[in-house]
C-alpha positions in Angstrom: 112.1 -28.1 216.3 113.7 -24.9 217.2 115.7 -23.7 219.9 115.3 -21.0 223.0 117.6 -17.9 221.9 119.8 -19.1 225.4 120.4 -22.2 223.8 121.5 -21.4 220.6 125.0 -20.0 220.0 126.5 -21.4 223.1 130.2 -21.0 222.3 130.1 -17.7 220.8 128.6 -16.8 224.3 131.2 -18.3 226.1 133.8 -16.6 223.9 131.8 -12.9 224.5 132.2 -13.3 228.1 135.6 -14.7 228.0 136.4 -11.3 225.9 134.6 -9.4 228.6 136.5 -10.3 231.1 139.5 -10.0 229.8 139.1 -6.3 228.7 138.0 -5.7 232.5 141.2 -7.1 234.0 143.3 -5.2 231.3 141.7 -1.9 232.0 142.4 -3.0 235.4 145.9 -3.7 235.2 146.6 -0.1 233.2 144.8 2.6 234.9 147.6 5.0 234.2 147.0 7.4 231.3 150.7 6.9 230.4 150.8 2.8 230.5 147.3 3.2 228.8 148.5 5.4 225.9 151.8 3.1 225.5 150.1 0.0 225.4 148.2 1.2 222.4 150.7 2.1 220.7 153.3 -0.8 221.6 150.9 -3.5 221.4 150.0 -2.5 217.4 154.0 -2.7 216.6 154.7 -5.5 218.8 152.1 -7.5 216.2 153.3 -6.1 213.4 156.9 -7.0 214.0 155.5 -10.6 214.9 153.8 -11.0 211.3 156.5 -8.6 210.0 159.3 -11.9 210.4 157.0 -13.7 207.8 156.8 -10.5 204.9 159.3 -8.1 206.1 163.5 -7.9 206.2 164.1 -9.6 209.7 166.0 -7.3 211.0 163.1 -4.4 210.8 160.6 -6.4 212.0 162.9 -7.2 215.2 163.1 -3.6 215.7 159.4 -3.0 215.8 158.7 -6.1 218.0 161.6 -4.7 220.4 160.1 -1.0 220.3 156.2 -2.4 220.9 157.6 -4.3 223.9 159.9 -2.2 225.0 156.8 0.7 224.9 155.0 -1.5 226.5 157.4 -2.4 229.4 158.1 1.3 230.4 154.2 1.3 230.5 154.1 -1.2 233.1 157.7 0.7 235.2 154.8 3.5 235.0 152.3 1.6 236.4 154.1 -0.1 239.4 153.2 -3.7 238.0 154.8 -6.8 236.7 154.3 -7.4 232.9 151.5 -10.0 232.3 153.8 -12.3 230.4 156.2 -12.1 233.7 154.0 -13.0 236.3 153.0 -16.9 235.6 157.1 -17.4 235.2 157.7 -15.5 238.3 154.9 -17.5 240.0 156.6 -20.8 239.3 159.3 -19.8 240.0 158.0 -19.0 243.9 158.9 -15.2 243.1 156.6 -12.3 244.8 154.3 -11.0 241.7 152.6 -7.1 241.4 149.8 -8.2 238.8 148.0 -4.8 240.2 149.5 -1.8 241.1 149.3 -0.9 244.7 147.8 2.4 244.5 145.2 1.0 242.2 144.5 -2.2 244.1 141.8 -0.6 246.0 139.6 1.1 243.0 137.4 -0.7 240.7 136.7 1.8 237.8 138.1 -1.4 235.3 134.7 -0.1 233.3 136.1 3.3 232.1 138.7 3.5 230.3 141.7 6.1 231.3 141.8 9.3 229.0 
């Protein structure tokens, strides 16, 4: 018995559109050539200094976790929006939240990426 092509593969689907979805509403939240280009270059040595704790003399792998971060958080000063990790805290906690900047609230260009 064989299956329709629909039916087979049903939670690598689920895990493509999850993946899909999630690239739009983080194009979305960093529209800004500036947040863009520091997010891809924080988020790299924000990993790294994560795995670096396990391989690397603690201290360095601090520092790169705190520059990635840090890299990434001016990004987001740019962009005029709360940091993703920051808004489900200040949401409990009953505080106002920015998860889109204003002057990009309006657009819907998630699908291109800014150069």
């Amino acid at each position: 018995m064989t299956t329709a092509p629909r039916e087979r593969f049903p939670i690598a689907r689920k895990l493509l559109r999850f993946g899909g979805q999630w690239r739009a509403n983080w194009l979305l939240r960093h529209q800004h050539p500036a947040s863009y280009w520091l997010h891809l270059i924080g988020i790299p040595l924000t990993l790294i200094g994560l795995v670096g704790l396990f391989v690397l003399v603690w201290y360095y792998a601090v520092i790169l976790f705190v520059l990635g971060y840090g890299l990434q958080a001016i990004g987001h000063r740019i962009e005029g929006n709360d940091i993703g990790e920051a808004i489900p805290i200040k949401r409990l906690l009953g505080l106002p939240v920015v998860p889109i900047s204003p002057k990009y609230a309006g657009r819907n260009n998630s699908a291109n990426p800014p150069t």
